[in-house]
Residue, then its C-alpha position, 0 to 999 in steps of 0.5 A: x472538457x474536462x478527462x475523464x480519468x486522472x493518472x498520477x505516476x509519482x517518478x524517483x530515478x525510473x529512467x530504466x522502467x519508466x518508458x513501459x510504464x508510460x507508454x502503457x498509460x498513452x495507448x489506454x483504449x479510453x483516450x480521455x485521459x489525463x497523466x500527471x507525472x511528478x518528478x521527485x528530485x531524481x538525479x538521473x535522466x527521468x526528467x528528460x524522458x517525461x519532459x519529452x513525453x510531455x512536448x508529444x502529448x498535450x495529456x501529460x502534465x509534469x510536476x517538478x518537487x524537491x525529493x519529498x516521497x512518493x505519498x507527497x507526490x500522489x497527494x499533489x496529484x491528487x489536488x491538481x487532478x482534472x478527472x472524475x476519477x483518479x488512478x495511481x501507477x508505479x512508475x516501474x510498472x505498466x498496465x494493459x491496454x483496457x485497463x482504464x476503458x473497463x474500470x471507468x466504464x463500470x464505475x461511472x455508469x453508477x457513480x460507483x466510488x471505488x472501481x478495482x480490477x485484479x493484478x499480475x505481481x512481477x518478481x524479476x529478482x527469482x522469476x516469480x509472478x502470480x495473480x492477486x485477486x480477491x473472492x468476489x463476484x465479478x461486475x457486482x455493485x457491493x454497498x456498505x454492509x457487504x463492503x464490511x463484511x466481504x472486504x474489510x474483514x481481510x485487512x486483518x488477515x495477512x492474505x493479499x486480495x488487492x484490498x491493499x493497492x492504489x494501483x489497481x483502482x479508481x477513485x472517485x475524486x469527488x468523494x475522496x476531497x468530501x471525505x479528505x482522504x490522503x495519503x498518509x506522508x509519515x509512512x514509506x512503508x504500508x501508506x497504501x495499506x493505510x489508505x485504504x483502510x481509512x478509503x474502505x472504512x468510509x466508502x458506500x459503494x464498489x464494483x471489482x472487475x474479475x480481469x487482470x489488468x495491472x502489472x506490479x513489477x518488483x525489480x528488487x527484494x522489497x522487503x530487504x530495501x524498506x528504509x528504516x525508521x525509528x518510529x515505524x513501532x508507532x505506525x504499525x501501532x496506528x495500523x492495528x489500533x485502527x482496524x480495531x476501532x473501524x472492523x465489525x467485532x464479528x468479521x474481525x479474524x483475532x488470531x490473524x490480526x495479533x498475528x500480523x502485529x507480532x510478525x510487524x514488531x518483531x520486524x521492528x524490533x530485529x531491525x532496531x538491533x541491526x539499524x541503531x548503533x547507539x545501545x543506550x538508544x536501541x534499548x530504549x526503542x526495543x523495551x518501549x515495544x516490549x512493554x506496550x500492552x498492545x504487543x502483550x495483548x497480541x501474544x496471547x492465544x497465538x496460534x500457526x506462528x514460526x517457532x522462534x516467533x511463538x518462544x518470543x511472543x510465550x516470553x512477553x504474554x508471561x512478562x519475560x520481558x528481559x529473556x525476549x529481549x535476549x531472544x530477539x537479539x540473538x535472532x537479529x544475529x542468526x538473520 
């Protein structure tokens, strides 16, 4: 008989976290189950530890891969998954007991495509935890009209209402292999973010369960760990140019999606100043951002920016591009 729910946990050198995470999954309330843990290419002792998971627990299943990224692993797991519905968790993070019980429970009833539940965000690095959850009503079958207008309309916004997350949900297996939905392999930054743009763009029916469920642990400053890469310009391009050809002009919040790109290029570009050693080719990279028209376009009726950030975008919605450039550099110093 086949599980009720797959649990993809993609491993990369976990070995200090991973037994919560783990465990947390084996004691779920819905023992129906199925854990598929791909192993890719740690060089500590995760292998060991899943591999003797695997030999106590006839539920788990152990993918071995060359190191290849977390997105690679999931949408392995995602092909070789059993379940009715699949769910994702971080191999660092743990879940609550009924997390799964509850999810499947209101989901399947329905055939419901997406089922999501609120979270608990862990920074262990300054002490700080709060709840992620969104202004919805609880145990409420939304359908196509209401999941644009109460669900998309925020991925324009910077607020987090766990629309974001793969961790937090089940998916309906089925329906992601009809409507070939994956995770995007280019990006190691925002992929989930991504996905569920494409998942919500496309999706007929969603329930949201008003518990707090999931535990998302972050061990270091992620924003200060995110690898560099020279066309992370390109994708964030993408991300914007997508939601404005999928997102309802009528729900669309301008001001914050131009916003979110302004403090996304800028990034890039602060970044692009610190990462590249090559003048000739860091130019190159930084003029290319300053002169898209899409960047310009963002700059302009801007309005709750930090100052440096509103003199750099007045600079490039008048075609100051020179005098930005010398701006962001500065900035890339100072920061």
């Amino acid at each position: 008989m086949n599980p009720k729910v797959s649990i993809i946990v993609p491993i990369y050198n976990s070995e200090k976290y991973m037994s919560k995470c783990i465990e947390s999954i084996l004691n779920q309330t819905l023992s129906e189950i199925e854990i598929i843990l791909v192993n890719d290419g740690s060089t500590d002792n995760s292998r060991k530890i899943i591999e003797n998971y695997a030999k106590k627990d006839n539920r788990i299943k152990v993918i071995h891969q060359q190191n290849s990224g977390p997105s690679v692993a999931r949408n392995k797991g995602i092909r070789i998954a059993k379940g009715k519905y699949i769910g994702f968790v971080d191999s660092d993070d743990y879940i609550e007991p009924n997390m799964y019980e509850e999810l499947y429970n209101n989901a399947n009833n329905k055939n419901i495509e997406v089922a999501m539940c609120s979270y608990n965000e862990k920074h262990l690095y300054n002490d700080i935890e709060y709840v992620i959850k969104p202004k919805l009503d609880s145990n409420r079958i939304y359908e196509k009209e209401d999941i644009k207008q109460g669900i998309i309309s925020t991925f324009s916004k910077n607020d987090n209402y766990g629309f974001y997350s793969l961790c937090n949900k089940l998916y309906l297996k089925e329906w992601l292999i009809k409507e070939n939905l994956t995770i995007d392999t280019n990006r190691d930054h925002g992929e989930d973010w991504w996905f569920n743009i494409n998942v919500f763009s496309k999706l007929n029916s969603f329930v949201y369960i008003d518990k707090v469920l999931y535990n998302y642990v972050h061990s270091n400053n992620n924003s200060l760990m995110v690898k560099y890469r020279e066309n992370q310009f390109d994708l964030f391009l993408d991300g914007r140019l997508k939601m404005k050809e999928i997102m309802p002009k009528e729900y669309m919040d301008y001001n914050e999606l131009n916003k979110r790109f302004v403090y996304e290029f800028s990034a890039y570009i602060i970044r692009t100043f610190k990462e590249v050693k090559d003048s000739k080719k860091r130019n190159l990279l930084i003029r290319n951002v300053l002169n898209n028209e899409e960047v310009k376009e963002s700059c302009k009726n801007l309005s709750g920016l930090p100052i440096h950030f509103k003199v750099v975008s007045f600079l490039i919605k008048n075609n100051f591009k020179s005098l930005a450039f010398i701006a962001y550099k500065g900035i890339s110093i100072l920061t």
